[in-house]
C-alpha positions in Angstrom: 32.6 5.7 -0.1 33.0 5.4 -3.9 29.9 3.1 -3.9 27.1 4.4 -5.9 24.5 5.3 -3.9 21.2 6.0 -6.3 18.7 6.2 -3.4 21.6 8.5 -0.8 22.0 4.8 1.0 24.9 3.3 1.2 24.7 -0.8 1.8 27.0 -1.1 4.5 25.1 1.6 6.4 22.2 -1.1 6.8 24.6 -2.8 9.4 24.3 -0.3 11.9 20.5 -1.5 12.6 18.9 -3.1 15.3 18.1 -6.7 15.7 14.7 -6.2 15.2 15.3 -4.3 12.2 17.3 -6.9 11.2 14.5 -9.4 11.3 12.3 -7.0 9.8 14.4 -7.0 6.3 14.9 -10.9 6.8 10.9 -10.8 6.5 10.9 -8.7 4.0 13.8 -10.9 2.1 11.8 -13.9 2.3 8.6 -11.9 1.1 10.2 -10.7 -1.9 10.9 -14.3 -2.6 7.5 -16.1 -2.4 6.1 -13.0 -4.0 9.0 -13.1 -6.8 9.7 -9.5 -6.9 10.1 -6.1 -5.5 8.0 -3.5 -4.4 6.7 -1.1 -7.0 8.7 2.0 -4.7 12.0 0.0 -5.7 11.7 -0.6 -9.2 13.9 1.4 -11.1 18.0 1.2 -12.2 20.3 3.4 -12.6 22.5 2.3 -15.5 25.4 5.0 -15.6 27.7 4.2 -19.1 30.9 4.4 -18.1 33.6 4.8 -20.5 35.8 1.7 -21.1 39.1 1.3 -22.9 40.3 1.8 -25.2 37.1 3.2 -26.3 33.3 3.1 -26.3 31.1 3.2 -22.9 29.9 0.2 -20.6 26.8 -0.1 -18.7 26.7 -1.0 -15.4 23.6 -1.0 -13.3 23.1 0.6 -9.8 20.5 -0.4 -7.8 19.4 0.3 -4.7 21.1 -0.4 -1.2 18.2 -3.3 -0.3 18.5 -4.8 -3.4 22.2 -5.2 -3.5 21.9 -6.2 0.4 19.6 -8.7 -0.7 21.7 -10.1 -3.3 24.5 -9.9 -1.1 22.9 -12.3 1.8 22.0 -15.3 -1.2 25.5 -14.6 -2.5 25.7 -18.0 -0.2 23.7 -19.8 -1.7 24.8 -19.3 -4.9 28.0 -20.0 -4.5 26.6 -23.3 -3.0 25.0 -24.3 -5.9 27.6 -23.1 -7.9 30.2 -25.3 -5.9 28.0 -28.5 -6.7 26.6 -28.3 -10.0 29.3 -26.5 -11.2 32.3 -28.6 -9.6 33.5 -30.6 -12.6 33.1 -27.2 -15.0 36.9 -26.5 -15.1 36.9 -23.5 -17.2 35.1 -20.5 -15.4 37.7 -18.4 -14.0 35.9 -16.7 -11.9 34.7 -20.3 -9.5 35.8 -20.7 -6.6 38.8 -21.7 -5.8 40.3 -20.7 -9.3 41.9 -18.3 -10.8 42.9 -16.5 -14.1 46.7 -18.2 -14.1 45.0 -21.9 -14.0 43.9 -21.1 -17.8 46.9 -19.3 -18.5 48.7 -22.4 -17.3 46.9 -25.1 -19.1 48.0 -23.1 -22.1 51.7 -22.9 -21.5 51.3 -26.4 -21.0 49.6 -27.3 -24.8 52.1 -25.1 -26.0 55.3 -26.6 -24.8 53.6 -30.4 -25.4 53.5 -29.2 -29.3 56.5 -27.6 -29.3 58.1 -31.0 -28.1 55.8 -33.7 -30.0 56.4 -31.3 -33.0 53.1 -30.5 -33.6 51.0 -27.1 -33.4 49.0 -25.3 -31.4 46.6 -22.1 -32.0 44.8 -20.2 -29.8 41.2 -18.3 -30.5 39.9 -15.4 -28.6 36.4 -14.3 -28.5 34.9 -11.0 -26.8 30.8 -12.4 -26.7 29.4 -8.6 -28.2 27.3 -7.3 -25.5 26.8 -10.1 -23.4 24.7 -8.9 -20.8 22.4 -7.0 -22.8 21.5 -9.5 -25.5 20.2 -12.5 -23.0 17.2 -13.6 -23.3 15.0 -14.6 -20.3 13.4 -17.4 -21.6 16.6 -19.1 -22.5 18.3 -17.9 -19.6 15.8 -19.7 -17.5 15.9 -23.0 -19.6 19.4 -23.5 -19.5 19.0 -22.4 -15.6 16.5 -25.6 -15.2 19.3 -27.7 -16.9 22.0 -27.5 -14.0 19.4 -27.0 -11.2 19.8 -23.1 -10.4 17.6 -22.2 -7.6 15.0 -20.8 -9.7 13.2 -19.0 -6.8 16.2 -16.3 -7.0 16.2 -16.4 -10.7 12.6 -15.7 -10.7 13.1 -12.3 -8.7 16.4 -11.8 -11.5 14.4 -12.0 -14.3 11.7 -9.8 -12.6 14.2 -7.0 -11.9 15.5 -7.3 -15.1 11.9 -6.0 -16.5 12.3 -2.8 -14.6 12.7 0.6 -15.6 16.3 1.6 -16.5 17.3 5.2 -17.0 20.3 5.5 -18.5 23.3 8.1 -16.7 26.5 9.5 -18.6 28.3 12.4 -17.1 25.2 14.5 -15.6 22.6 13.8 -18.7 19.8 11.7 -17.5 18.0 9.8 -20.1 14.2 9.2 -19.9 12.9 5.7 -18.2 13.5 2.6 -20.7 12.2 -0.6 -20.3 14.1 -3.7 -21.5 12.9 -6.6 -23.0 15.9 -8.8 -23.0 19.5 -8.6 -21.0 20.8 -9.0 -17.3 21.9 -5.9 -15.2 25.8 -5.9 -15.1 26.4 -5.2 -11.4 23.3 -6.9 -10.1 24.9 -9.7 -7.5 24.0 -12.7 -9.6 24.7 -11.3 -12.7 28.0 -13.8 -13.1 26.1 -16.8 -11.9 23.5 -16.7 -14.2 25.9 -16.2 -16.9 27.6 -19.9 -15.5 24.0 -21.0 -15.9 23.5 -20.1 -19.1 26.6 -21.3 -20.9 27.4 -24.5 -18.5 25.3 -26.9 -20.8 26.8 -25.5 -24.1 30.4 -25.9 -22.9 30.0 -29.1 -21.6 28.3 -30.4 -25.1 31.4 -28.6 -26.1 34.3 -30.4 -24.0 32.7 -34.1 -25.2 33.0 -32.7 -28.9 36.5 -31.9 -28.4 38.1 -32.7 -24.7 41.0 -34.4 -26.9 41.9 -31.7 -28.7 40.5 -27.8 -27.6 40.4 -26.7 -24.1 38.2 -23.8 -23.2 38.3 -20.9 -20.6 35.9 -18.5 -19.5 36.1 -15.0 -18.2 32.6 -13.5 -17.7 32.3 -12.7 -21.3 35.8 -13.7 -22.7 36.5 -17.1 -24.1 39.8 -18.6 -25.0 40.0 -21.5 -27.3 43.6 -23.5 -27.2 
């Protein structure tokens, strides 16, 4: 119930269909992915700028029920790809199968290992300033090509990206903006493509200094220890 619901649908309410609707939207699905995007009568976002802590305001885009239903259904094959390119790429917090106290841990561990070989350890955090918003696509889809990201979602992505935005705080509505760089935070595979686009850096990263720095990721958060 506290889903935004930009267009009066709420997702889950697309359950209650028929089979044959059901194959309908599965049509519909796989147009949208030959054709690389969405029709013109769903191509807008709500961004609503939500206030953060301890100050300042976060964007988060809302888009409409069979988008995010959509995005939902290839959440699968994401994490499939994700699972296989990805599976060696120890320092996303976020994968599969890991969690935010496996970084934590590797750092106790450094720490006490110093403490008793008498040497030190220092940790560096970094908050990446407006990470979603300052991606570019063209890189975005480079570094996707490099770890073999399905590109056929990535293509509707970066097409959604280039829609009209209109910008929501409290009950002022802001005129219709359209972007030239940055992903949608709260699009489904927002986080993935993220993964995508730092993957090849961290790795060049890890044989620089696997001996001697370990890294962890958290969306937009790095730790350095």
């Amino acid at each position: 119930e506290r889903t935004c619901k930009p267009d009066g649908v709420h997702p889950r309410w697309l359950a209650y269909i028929s089979q044959l609707g059901r194959k309908v939207f599965a049509a519909f699905f796989m147009l949208v992915e030959v054709l690389g995007s969405y029709p013109h009568s769903l191509q807008s976002v709500e961004v609503p700028l939500i206030a953060k802590v301890p100050a300042g305001l976060r964007p988060v885009g809302s888009l409409r029920a069979v988008v995010r239903v959509h995005g939902r259904i290839r959440r699968s094959v994401l994490q499939a790809w994700e699972a296989t390119a990805l599976k060696h790429d120890h320092y996303f917090n976020l994968s599969s199968g890991r969690a935010v106290t496996d970084g934590v841990w590797r750092q106790k561990c450094r720490v006490s290992y110093s403490k008793s070989s008498n040497s030190h350890c220092a940790l560096l955090l970094w908050d990446l300033h407006k990470c979603y918003e300052l991606v570019h696509w063209s890189l975005l889809i480079e570094m996707a090509r490099l770890v073999s990201y399905p590109l056929v979602l990535l293509r509707v992505s970066v097409h959604m990206y280039t829609w009209g935005r209109v910008l929501v705080i409290d009950r002022l509505v802001a005129r219709v903006a359209f972007a030239t760089k940055g992903i949608v935070a709260g699009a489904s595979p927002a986080t993935y493509e993220l993964k995508a686009l730092m993957a090849t850096t961290l790795r060049q990263h890890t044989v620089m200094y696997k001996s001697v720095v370990d890294i962890i990721v958290h969306v937009d958060d790095i730790a350095q220890d």
